[in-house]
N, C-alpha and C positions, 0 to 999 in steps of 0.2 A: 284621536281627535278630542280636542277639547270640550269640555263640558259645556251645553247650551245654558246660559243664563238669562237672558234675552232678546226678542225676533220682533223682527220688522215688516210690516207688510205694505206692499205700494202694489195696494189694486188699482191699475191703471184700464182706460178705455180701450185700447190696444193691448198691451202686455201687463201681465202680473210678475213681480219681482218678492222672494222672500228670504230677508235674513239672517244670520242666529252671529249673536256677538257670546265672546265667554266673558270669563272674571277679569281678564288680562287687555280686555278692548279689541281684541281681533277679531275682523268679522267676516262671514264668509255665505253667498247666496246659496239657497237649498239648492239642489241638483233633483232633474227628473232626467232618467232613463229610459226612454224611447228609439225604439226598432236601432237596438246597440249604439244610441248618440245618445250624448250627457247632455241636456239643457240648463242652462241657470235661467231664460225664461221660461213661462207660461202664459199661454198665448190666452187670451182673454174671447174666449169662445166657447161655445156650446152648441152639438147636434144630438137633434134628438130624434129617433129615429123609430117607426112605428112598424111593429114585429106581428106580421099576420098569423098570432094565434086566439085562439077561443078561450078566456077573456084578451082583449085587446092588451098587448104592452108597448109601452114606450119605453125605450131602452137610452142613455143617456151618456154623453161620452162630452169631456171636457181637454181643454188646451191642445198639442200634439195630437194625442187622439182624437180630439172634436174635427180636426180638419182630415184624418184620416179614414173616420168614417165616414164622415163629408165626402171624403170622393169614390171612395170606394164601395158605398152599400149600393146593394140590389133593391133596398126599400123605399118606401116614404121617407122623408126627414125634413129636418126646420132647420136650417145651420144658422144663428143668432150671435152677431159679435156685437163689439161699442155697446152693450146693455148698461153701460154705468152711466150712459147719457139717460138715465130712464129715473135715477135715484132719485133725482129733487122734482120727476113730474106729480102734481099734484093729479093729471091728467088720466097720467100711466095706471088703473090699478089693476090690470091682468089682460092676459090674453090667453085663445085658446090654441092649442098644441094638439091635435089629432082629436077633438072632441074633448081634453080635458083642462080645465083651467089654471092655470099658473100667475099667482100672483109676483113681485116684485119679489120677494123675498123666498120662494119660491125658486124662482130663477138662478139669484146672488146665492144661497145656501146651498144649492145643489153643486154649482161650481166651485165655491171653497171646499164644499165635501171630498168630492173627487179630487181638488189639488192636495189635499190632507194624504189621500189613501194614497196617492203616486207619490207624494212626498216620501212615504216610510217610516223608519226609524226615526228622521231626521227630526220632525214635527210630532213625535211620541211623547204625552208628558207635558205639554203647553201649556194644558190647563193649571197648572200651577207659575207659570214664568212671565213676567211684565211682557205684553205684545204691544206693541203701540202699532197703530194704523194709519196710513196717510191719509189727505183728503184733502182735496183743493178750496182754496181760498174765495171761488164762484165755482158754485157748479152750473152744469149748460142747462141752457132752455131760457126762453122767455120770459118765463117768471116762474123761478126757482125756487125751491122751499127747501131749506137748509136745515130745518129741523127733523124736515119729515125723512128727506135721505140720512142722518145722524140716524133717527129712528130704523127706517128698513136695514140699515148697516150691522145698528145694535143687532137686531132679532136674526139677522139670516149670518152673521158671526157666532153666536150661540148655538144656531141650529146645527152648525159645522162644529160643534166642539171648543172653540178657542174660549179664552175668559175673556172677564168683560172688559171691555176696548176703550182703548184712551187713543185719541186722534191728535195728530199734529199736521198745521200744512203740507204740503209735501213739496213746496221750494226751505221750508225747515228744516226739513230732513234733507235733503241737498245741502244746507250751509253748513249743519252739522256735520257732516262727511267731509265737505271742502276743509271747514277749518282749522281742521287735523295737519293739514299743509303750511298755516300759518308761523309766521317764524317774528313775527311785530304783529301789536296793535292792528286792527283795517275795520273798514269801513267797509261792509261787503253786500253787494245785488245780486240775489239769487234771482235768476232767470229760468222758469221749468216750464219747457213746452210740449206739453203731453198729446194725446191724441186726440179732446176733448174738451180741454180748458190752456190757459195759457197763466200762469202765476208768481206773480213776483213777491220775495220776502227783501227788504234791506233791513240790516244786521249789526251792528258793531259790534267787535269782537276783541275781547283784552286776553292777552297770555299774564297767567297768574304762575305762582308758585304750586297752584292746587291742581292746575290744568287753564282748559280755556273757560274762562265769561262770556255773555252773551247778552246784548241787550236789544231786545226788539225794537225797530223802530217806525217799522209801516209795512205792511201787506196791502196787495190789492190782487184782482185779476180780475178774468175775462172768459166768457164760456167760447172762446172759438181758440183755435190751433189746427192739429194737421187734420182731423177728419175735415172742416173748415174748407181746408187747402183742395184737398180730392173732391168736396164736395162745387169745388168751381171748376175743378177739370170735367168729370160726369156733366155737368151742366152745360158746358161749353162743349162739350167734346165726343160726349156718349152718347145723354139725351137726345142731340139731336136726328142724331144716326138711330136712333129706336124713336123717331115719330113726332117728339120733342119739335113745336112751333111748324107743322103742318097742319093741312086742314082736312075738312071730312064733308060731306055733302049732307043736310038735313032738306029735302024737300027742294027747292030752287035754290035755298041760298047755302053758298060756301062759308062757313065756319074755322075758328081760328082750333083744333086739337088741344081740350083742357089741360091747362098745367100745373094740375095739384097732385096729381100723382107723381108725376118725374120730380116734382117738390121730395116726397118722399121716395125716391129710387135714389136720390143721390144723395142720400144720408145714411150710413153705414145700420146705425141704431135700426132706423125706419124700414131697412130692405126688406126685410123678413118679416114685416107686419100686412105687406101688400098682397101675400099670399092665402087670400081668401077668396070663394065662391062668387061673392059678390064683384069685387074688384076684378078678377078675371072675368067675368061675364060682362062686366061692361067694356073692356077691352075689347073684347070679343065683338061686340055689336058696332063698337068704333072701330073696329080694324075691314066691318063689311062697307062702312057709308068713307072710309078715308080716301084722300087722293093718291096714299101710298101704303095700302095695306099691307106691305109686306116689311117696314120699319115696324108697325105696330105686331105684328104677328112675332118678330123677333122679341120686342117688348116680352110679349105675352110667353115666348121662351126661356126669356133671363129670368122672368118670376118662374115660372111656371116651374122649371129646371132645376130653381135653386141655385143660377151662376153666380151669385153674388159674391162668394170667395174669388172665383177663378176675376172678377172684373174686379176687386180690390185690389188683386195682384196685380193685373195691368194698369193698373191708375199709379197703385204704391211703386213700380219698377217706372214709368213715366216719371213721379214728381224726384224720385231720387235721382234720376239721371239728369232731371233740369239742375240739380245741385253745382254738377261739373261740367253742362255742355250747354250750349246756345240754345242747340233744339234737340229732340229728339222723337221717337216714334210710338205711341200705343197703339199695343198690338192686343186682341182678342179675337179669338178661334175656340169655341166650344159649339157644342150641339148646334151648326150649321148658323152661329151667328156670327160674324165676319167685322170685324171692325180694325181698321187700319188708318191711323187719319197724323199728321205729324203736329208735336206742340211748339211752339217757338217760350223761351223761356219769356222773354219779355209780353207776350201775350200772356201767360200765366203769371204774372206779374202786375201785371193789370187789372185781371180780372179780380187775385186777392187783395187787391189796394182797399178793398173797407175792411177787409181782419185787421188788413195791417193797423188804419186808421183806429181802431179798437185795440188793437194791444199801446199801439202808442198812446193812448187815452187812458189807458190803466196803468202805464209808467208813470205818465203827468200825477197821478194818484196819489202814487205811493211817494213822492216828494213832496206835494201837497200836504199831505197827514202829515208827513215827517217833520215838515220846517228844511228839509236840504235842498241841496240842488245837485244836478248831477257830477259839481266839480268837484262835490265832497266824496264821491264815491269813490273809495283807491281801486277797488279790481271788483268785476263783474263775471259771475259764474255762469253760462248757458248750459242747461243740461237737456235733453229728448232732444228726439229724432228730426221734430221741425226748425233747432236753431244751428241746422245745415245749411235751410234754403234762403240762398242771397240774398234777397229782397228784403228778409227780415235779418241778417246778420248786418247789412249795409244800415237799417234803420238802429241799431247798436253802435254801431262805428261812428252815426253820424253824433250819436250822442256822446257818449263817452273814449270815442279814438279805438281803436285798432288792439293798440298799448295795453290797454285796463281788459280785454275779454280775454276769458278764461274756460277752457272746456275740460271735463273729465268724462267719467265714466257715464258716457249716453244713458243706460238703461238701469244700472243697478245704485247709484250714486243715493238714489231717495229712500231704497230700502235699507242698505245698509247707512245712514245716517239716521235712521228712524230704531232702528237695531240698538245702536250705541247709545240715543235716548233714555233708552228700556234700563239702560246703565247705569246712570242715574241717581245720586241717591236721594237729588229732588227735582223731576222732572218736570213737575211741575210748570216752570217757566218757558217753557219750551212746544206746550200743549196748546192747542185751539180753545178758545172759550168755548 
């Protein structure tokens, strides 16, 4: 095996991807070995799980294993995914985990830690090797702080070992990778739709004698994509079957069942945050005065339970199947909570018509900055898992044709293009301010 010279990292809201290019340009994602299967991803998760001994432990398991523990312990545990939506809250600064406090970095450093040790050999030694890190173009939330996630990044990368980090977009890292395919001159729209953010780089790109050139010509993006997408199915579709836009009785008058919790039940980040004393106790008390207490009670099970994996799964196997079918069915059966309801695709298409409206508002952007328009664009790259779903491939098509889209490798395209960065021998141009 070739000698590691530099690794790429694309910590993403759903999956994490890491890659090691040699001296020679070839590059290759780290491998974790799990219950005898090779992975090239790592799943962007963490359970932690509380061990009834005298001093109290929390025991703490990441990727493959976070969801294995996840299902299989006899204990307490906190299963926590989508955390990289947490990076730029100013909002976010800890939460508490079995009585002990976890700040953001906290969280971020214990899961590079553990992807390090499953790593192996492979990731031995880093601290001398250029890693460049991905990082989207907007991160999500409301009002984002872009320094402050660059900051938590810096410190919980360190706490994990790696040296110190140089970030590049991560539709950069996508065009980096794509370009390698180039055979002329182009003009090129990287498209990354991650689980989190949605982000476009356009590019032009010269074949030299040296290799390829590369001249930025406008970035933009948008904090919504596929968690986005799920989060209008749960809304539409789960919420209401756990209690969602019922009412409850206070005294003579019928009341509407508040909806700022099911706000956060249908956001990946947010699930595992509901699981506190308070917030079940008020459930509790709304599930005695409701006109259907037994939607609320189930509620009070999906937290309570921790089914929050087992209903991603059902949301994530629903929106993929609207990819290739008109309609199809979500199904959920765990601890006696029953949900069976069918999606029509065009009804899911409706309901994401303001993402959509937002990612088309962040294309407008990036031609904007530019001075182009989109007939200057020769070919368009789509990479992640969300530029499957029609509705948003169709608002591609309508702009630049059928012709110009282009797809590669869904999941590892941004690490290993971030990889070959590392390569470099002035990276420089290629890095995030």
């Amino acid at each position: 095996m070739a000698v590691a010279k530099a690794i790429g990292v694309d910590f993403g809201t759903t999956n994490t991807v890491v890659a090691i290019a040699d001296a020679a340009g070839n590059v290759r994602p780290v491998r974790f070995s799990h219950a005898e299967v090779m992975h090239e991803i790592f799943r962007s998760a963490l359970c932690y799980e509380d061990i009834p001994v005298n001093p109290r432990k929390i025991e703490i398991s990441a990727g493959p294993w976070a969801i294995e523990q996840f299902l299989a312990t006899p204990h307490e545990h906190r299963f926590i995914q989508s955390f990289k939506s947490f990076a730029a809250s100013p909002l976010f600064t800890s939460t508490q985990i079995f009585g002990k406090r976890f700040t953001y970095e906290d969280i971020l450093s214990g899961f590079l830690t553990l992807l390090r040790r499953h790593a192996g050999e492979a990731l031995k030694g880093i601290e001398t090797l250029p890693v460049i890190a991905g990082r989207p173009v907007e991160f999500v939330g409301a009002a984002p702080d872009p320094a402050l996630a660059i900051e938590r990044m810096d410190a919980s990368y360190a706490r994990a070992g790696f040296p110190a980090m140089r970030y590049a977009y991560e539709p950069v890292g996508a065009a980096f990778f794509f370009a390698r395919r180039l055979q002329v001159d182009a003009t090129i729209l990287v498209a990354d739709f991650g689980g989190g953010t949605s982000d476009f780089s356009l590019m032009r790109f010269r074949k030299t004698a040296d290799g390829v050139m590369a001249e930025p010509l406008g970035h933009s993006g948008v904090g919504v994509a596929g968690d986005a997408f799920d989060f209008r199915i749960i809304d539409n579709v789960v919420a209401p079957r756990l209690g969602k836009g019922g009412s409850y009785r206070a005294g003579a008058k019928l009341l509407p069942i508040p909806g700022h919790q099911y706000g956060q039940f249908a956001q990946w980040h947010q699930l595992a945050m509901l699981k506190s004393p308070k917030v079940l106790a008020d459930l509790r008390k709304l599930a005695k005065d409701a006109e259907d207490p037994d939607a609320i009670e189930d509620f009070i099970t999906v937290i309570e339970m921790d089914l929050g994996f087992g209903l991603y799964r059902a949301v994530s196997e629903a929106k993929t199947a609207l990819s290739a079918a008109e309609q199809t069915e979500l199904v959920f059966d765990m601890e006696g909570v029953k949900i069976r309801e069918r999606v029509a695709r065009r009804d899911f298409e409706r309901w994401i018509a303001p993402e959509l409206a937002q990612i088309d508002a962040a294309l407008d952007r990036v031609f904007a900055d530019s001075g182009l328009k989109p007939a200057d664009v020769d070919q368009v790259f789509m990479t992640g898992g969300s530029s499957f779903v029609p509705a948003l491939r169709s608002l591609f098509e309508s702009r630049f044709g059928a012709e110009r889209l282009a797809t590669g490798d869904q999941l590892q395209s941004i690490a290993s293009g971030l990889a070959l960065i590392g390569l470099e021998a002035d990276p420089a141009q290629w890095l995030a301010d």
